[in-house]
C-alpha positions in Angstrom: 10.9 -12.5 9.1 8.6 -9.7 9.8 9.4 -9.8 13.4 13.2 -9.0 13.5 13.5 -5.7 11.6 15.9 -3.9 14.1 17.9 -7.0 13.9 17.8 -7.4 10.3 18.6 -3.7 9.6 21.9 -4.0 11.9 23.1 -7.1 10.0 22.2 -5.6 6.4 24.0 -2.8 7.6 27.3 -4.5 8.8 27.5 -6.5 5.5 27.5 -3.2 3.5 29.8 -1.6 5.7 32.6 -4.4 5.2 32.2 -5.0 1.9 32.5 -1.1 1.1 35.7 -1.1 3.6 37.0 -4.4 1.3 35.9 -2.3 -1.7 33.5 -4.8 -2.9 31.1 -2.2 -4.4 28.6 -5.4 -5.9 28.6 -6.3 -2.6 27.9 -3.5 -0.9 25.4 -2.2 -3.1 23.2 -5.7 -2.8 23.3 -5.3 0.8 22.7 -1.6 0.5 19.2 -2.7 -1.1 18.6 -4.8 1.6 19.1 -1.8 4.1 16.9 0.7 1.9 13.9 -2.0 2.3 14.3 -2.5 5.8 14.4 1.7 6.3 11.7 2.3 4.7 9.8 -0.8 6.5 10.7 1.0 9.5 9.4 4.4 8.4 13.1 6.1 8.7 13.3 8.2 4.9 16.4 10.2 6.2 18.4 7.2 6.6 17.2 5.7 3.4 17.9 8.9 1.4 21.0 9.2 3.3 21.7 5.1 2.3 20.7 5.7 -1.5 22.9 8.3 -2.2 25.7 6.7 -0.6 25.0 3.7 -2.9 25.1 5.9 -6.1 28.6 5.8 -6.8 28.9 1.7 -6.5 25.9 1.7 -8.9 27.3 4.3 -11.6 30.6 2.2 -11.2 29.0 -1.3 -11.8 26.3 -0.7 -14.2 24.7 -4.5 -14.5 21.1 -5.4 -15.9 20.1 -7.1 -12.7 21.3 -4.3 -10.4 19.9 -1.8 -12.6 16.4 -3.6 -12.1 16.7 -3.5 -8.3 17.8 0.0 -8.1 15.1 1.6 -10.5 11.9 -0.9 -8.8 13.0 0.9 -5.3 13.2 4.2 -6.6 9.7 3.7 -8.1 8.3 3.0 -4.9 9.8 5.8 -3.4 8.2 8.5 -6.1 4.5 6.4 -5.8 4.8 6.6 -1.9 5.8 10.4 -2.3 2.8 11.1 -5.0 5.5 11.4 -7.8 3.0 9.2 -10.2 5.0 10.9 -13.7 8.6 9.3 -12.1 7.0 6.5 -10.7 5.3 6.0 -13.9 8.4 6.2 -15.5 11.4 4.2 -13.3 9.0 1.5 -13.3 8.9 0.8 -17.1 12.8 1.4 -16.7 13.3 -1.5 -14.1 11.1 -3.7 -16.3 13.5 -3.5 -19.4 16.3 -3.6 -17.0 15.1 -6.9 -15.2 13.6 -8.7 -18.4 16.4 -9.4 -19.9 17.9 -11.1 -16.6 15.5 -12.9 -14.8 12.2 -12.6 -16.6 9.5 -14.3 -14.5 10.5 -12.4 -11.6 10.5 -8.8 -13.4 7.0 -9.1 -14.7 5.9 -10.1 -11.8 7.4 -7.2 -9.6 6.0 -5.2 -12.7 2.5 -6.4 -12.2 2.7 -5.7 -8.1 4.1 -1.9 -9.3 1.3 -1.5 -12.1 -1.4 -2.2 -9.6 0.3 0.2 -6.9 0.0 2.9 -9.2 -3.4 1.9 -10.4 -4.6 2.5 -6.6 -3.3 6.2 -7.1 -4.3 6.9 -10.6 -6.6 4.3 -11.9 -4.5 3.6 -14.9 -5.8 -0.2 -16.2 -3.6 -3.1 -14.9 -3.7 -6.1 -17.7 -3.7 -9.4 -16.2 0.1 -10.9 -16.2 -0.7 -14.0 -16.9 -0.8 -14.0 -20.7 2.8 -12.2 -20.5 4.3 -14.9 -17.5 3.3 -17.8 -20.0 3.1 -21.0 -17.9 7.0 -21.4 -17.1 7.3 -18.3 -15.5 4.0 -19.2 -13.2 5.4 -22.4 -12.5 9.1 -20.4 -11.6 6.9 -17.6 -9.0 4.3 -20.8 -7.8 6.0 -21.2 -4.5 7.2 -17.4 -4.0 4.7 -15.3 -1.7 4.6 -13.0 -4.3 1.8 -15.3 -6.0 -0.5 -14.8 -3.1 0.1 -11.0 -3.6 -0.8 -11.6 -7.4 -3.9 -13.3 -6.5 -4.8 -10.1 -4.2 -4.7 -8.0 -6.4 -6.8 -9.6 -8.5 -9.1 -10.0 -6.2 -9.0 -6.0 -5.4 -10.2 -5.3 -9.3 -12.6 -7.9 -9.1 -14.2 -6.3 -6.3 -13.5 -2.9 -7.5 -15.4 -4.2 -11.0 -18.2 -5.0 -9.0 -17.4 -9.0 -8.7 -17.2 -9.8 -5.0 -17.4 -13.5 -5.8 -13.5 -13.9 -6.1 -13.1 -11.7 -3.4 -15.7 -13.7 -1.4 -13.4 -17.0 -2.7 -10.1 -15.8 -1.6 -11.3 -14.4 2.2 -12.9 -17.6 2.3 -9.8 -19.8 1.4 -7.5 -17.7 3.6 -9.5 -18.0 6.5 -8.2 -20.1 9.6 -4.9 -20.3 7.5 -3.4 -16.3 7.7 -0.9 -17.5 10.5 0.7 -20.0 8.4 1.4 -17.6 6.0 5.2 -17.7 4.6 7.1 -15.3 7.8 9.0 -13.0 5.2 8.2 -9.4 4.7 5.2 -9.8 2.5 3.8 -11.8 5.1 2.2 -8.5 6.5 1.3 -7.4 3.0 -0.9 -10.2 2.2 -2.7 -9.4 5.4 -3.3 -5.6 4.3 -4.6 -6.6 1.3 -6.6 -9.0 3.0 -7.7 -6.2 5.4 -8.9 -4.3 2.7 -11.0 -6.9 1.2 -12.5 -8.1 4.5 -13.9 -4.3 4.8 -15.7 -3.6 1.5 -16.9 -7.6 1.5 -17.7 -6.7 5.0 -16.5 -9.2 7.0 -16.2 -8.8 10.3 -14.8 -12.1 11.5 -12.1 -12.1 9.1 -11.4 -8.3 9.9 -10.7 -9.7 13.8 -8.0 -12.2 12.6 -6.0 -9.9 10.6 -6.1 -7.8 13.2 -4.9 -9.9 15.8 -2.3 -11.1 13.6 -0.7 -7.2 12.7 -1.3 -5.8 16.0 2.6 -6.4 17.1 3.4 -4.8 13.8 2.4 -1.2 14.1 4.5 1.5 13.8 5.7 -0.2 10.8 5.2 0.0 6.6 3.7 -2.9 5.0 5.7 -3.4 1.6 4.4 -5.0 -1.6 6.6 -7.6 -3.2 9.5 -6.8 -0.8 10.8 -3.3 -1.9 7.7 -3.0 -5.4 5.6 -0.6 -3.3 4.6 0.6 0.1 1.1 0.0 1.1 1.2 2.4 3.6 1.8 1.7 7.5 0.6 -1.5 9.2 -1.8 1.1 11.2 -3.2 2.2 8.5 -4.6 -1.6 8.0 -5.3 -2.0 11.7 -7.8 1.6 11.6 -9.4 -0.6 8.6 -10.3 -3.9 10.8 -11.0 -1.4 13.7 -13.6 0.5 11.3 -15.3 -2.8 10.2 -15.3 -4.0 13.6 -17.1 -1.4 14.9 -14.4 0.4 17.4 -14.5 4.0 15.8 -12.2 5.8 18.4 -9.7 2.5 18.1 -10.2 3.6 14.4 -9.7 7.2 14.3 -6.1 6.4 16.6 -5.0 3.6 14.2 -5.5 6.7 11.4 -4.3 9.3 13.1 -1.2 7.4 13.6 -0.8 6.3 10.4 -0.9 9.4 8.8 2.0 10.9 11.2 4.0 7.8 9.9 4.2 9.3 6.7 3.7 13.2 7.0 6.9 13.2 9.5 10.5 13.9 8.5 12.0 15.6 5.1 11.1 13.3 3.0 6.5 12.6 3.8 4.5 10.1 1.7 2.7 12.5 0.1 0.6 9.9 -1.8 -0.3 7.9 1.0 -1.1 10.5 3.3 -3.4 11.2 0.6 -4.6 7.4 0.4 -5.3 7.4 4.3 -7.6 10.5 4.0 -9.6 8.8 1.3 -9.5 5.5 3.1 -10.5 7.4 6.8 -13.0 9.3 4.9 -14.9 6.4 3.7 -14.7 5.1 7.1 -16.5 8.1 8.8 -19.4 8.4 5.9 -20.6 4.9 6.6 -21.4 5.6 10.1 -24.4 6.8 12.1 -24.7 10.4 12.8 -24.2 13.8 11.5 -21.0 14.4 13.3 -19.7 11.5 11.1 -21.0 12.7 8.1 -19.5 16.1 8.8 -16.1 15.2 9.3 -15.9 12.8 6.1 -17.6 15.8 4.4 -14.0 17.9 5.8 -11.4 15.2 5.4 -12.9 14.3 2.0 -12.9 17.8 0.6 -9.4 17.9 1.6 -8.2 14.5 0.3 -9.5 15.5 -2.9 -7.5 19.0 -2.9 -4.4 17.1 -2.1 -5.1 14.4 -4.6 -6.1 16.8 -7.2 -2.8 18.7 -6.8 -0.5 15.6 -7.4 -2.8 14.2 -10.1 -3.8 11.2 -7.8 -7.0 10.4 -10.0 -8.4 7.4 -8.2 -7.7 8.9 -4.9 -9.3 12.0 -5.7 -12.3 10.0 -7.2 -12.8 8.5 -4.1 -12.8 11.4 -2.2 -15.3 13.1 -4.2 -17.7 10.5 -4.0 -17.7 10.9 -0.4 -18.7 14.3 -0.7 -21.3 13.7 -3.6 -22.5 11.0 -1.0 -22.6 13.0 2.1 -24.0 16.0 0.6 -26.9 13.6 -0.7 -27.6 12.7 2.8 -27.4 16.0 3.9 -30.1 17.3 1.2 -32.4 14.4 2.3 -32.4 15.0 5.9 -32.9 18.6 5.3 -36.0 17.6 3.0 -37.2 15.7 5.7 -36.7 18.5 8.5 -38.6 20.9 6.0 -41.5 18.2 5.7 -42.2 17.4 9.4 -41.9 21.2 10.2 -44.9 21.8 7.5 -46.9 19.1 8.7 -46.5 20.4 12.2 -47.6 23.9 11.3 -50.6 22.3 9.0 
């Protein structure tokens, strides 16, 4: 359940410590991965580091196809998170060969979830899965959570392609229903995603409900297909429904606080830090003001620097439009001024 992390963590934890004491190293590497998630749900990168590389020497002694899958889909989160979009790039086509020849349905689907994280970074093209699942394999993930998160992301290119209908659909069919969502950890997933949409749709009233709903969450990561990719933190999504809801400083807190979720310890998420600046820059164009307009203008500039350097295409992208945007406005008004102040000395 979202709700018990400390607990979770603690018994995840105890499990790998006995079985590595009963030198069960299968055993204490699968809880291992159960610890990793839960660390880096909790925003804690020096215990996870400290966790993986403990786990390193069960792996290199065990070596098994499913394992291998596990261990290579975490460590690709971990690079995307960090802006590491090469290695990322990489350990996630590894984990796919490792997983497809184990449990297949599964694997793609992780695959497809990891595809479209990096696409948010990059803007590499994410085929659809569904040609490549066949209809077994849909039938084997129908029940899992993870379908919902398939049909999000979907939803995010469509509305990224300029088709808000299936956007528009999904909000629609979620609405009223988002707290009878399966209570695992995608649970808080789904409503990020759904946070996202209900901001670009706009809608307001949905905005409210998913924010209601990950309010006792923050402070926390919100992970996509269990341990296939961190969104970013759960603030991060609250300074979204904030935004579309109209509370600006409730905003700029839920961002500011998002941001030092990932830019603290050894180990910062470099690539969402990055993602919240283009997100937060967005944000302060579409509202009234110059003031507004003048600190996208700043963050955005910024954003694109840091995107730039880690060869974060889409995120740069973003940013730059901001600035293209705002410096539109800018020009405009300016005209203006110059007009009225020549028809007042006329």
């Amino acid at each position: 359940r979202p709700d018990d992390l400390e607990p979770r963590l603690a018994r995840a934890r105890e499990a790998m410590d006995v079985a590595a004491a009963a030198r069960e190293p299968e055993l204490a590497l699968r809880n291992a991965h159960f610890v990793m998630i839960d660390l880096l749900e909790k925003g804690d990168l020096e215990a996870l580091h400290q966790t993986v590389e403990r786990a390193q020497p069960w792996h290199d002694g065990l070596r098994q196809a499913q394992l291998d899958w596990a261990r290579s889909l975490f460590l690709g989160a971990l690079a995307l998170r960090a802006g590491r979009v090469d290695e990322a790039s990489v350990l996630i086509e590894q984990a796919r060969e490792a997983g497809i020849q184990v449990q297949p349905a599964p694997t793609l689907a992780f695959h497809h979830l990891q595809r479209f994280a990096l696409a948010r970074f990059t803007g590499a093209p994410v085929p659809s899965v569904a040609p490549e699942l066949g209809q077994a394999g849909a039938e084997q993930i129908s029940s899992s959570p993870m379908l919902l998160q398939l049909k999000l992301c979907a939803a995010h290119r469509a509305q990224e392609a300029g088709d808000a209908s299936g956007a528009r659909s999904l909000a629609d069919e979620q609405r009223g229903r988002l707290a009878d969502l399966p209570s695992d950890v995608a649970w808080k997933s789904v409503l990020f995603l759904l946070a996202e949409l209900a901001a670009r749709l706009p809608d307001p009233e949905l905005a409210g409900e998913i924010q209601a709903l990950l309010r006792p969450f923050e402070g926390t990561g919100a992970l996509l297909g269990y341990s296939a990719a961190s969104l970013g933190p759960v603030d991060l999504a609250l300074g979204i429904c904030a935004d579309t809801l109209g509370d600006h400083a409730e905003a700029d807190a839920r961002f500011t606080a998002a941001r030092r979720f990932e830019e603290r310890g050894l180990h910062p998420g470099l690539g969402l830090v990055a993602e919240i600046g283009a997100t937060w820059a967005e944000c302060l164009e579409r509202r009234p003001g110059a003031d507004a307009r003048k600190r996208a203008s700043k963050l955005a500039a910024e954003t694109a620097e840091r995107a730039r350097a880690l060869g974060l295409g889409r995120i740069e992208g973003r940013a730059r439009d901001v600035l293209h945007r705002v410096e539109g406005v800018a020009s405009l008004d300016s005209a203006r001024q110059r007009r009225r102040s020549q028809l007042g000395s006329s």
